[in-house]
Backbone bond lengths (Angstrom), bond angles and torsions (degrees), N, CA, C in turn:
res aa  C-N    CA-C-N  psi(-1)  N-CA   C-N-CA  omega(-1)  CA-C   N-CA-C  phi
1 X - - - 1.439 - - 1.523 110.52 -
2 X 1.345 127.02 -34.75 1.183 124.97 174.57 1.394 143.15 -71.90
3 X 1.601 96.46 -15.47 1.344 142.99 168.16 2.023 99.10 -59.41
4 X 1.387 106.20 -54.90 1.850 118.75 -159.10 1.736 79.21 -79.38
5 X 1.133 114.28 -37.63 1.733 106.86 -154.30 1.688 98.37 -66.47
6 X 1.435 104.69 -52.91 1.444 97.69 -173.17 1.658 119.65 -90.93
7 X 0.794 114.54 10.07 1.322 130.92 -173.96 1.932 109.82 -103.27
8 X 1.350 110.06 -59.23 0.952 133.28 -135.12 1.783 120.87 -142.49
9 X 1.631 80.19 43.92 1.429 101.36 -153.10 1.694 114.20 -72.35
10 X 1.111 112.72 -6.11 1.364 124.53 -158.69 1.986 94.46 -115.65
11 X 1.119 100.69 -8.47 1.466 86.89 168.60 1.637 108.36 -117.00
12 X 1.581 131.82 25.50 0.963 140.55 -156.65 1.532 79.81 -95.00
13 X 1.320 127.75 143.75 1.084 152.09 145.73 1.120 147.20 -65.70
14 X 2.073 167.28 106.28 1.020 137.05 -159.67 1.610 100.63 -75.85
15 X 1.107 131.75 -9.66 1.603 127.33 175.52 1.368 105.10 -83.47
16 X 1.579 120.84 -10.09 1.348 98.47 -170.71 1.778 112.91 -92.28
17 X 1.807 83.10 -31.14 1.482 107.53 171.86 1.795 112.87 -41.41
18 X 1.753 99.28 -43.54 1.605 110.37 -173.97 1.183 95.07 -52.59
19 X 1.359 105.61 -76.04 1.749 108.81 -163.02 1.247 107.68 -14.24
20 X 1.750 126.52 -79.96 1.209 158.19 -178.89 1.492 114.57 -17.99
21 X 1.911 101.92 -50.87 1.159 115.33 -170.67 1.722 121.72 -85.80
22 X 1.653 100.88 -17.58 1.227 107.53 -177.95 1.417 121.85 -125.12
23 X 1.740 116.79 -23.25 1.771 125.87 167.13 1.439 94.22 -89.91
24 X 1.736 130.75 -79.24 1.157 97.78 -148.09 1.417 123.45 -86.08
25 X 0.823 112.65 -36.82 1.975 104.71 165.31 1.449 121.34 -10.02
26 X 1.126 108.46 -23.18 1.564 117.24 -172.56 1.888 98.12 -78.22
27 X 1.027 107.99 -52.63 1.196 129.52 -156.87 1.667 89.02 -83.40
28 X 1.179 160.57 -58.56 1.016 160.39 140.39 1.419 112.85 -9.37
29 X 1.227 122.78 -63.59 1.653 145.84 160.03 1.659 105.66 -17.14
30 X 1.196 118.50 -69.67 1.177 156.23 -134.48 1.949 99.11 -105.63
31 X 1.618 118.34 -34.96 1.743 112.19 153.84 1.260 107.59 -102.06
32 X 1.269 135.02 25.51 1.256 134.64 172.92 1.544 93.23 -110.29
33 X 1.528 124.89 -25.59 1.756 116.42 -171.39 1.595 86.20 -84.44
34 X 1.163 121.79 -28.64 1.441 108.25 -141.35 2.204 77.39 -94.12
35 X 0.741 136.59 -20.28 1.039 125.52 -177.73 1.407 126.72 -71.81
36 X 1.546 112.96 -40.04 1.647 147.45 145.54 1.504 102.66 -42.98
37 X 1.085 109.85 -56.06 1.887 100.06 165.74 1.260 134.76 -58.43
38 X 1.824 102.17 -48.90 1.439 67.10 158.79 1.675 152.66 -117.55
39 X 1.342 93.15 38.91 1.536 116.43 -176.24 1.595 97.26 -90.85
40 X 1.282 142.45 -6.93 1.530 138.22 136.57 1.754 109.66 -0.96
Protein backbone atom coordinates (compact mmCIF):
# COMPACT_ATOMS: atom_id res chain seq x y z
CA UNK A 1 0.00 0.00 0.00
CA UNK A 2 2.74 2.37 0.51
CA UNK A 3 4.24 1.56 -2.63
CA UNK A 4 0.40 2.97 -4.55
CA UNK A 5 0.49 5.91 -1.93
CA UNK A 6 3.75 7.29 -2.97
CA UNK A 7 3.98 6.29 -6.24
CA UNK A 8 0.61 6.38 -7.38
CA UNK A 9 -1.00 8.98 -5.73
CA UNK A 10 -3.68 9.94 -8.04
CA UNK A 11 -5.15 6.57 -8.16
CA UNK A 12 -5.30 6.37 -4.31
CA UNK A 13 -8.77 6.06 -3.32
CA UNK A 14 -10.82 7.38 -0.12
CA UNK A 15 -12.09 3.59 0.17
CA UNK A 16 -8.78 2.43 -0.13
CA UNK A 17 -7.50 4.81 2.50
CA UNK A 18 -10.66 3.15 4.68
CA UNK A 19 -9.55 -0.22 4.31
CA UNK A 20 -6.04 0.84 5.62
CA UNK A 21 -7.49 2.88 8.33
CA UNK A 22 -9.89 0.44 9.73
CA UNK A 23 -8.95 -3.61 8.46
CA UNK A 24 -5.41 -3.45 8.19
CA UNK A 25 -3.97 -1.53 11.01
CA UNK A 26 -5.22 -4.17 13.10
CA UNK A 27 -3.11 -6.63 11.60
CA UNK A 28 -0.06 -4.35 11.56
CA UNK A 29 -0.86 -3.61 15.36
CA UNK A 30 -0.64 -7.07 16.21
CA UNK A 31 3.38 -7.77 14.18
CA UNK A 32 4.40 -4.70 15.60
CA UNK A 33 3.25 -6.24 19.41
CA UNK A 34 4.64 -9.39 18.53
CA UNK A 35 7.89 -7.77 17.51
CA UNK A 36 8.14 -5.60 20.93
CA UNK A 37 7.82 -9.05 22.42
CA UNK A 38 10.23 -10.33 21.33
CA UNK A 39 12.94 -7.84 21.79
CA UNK A 40 12.13 -8.31 25.81
Amino acid sequence: MRDIIIHEYFGVTLDMIWVVATEDIHDLKAKVEEIIESNK
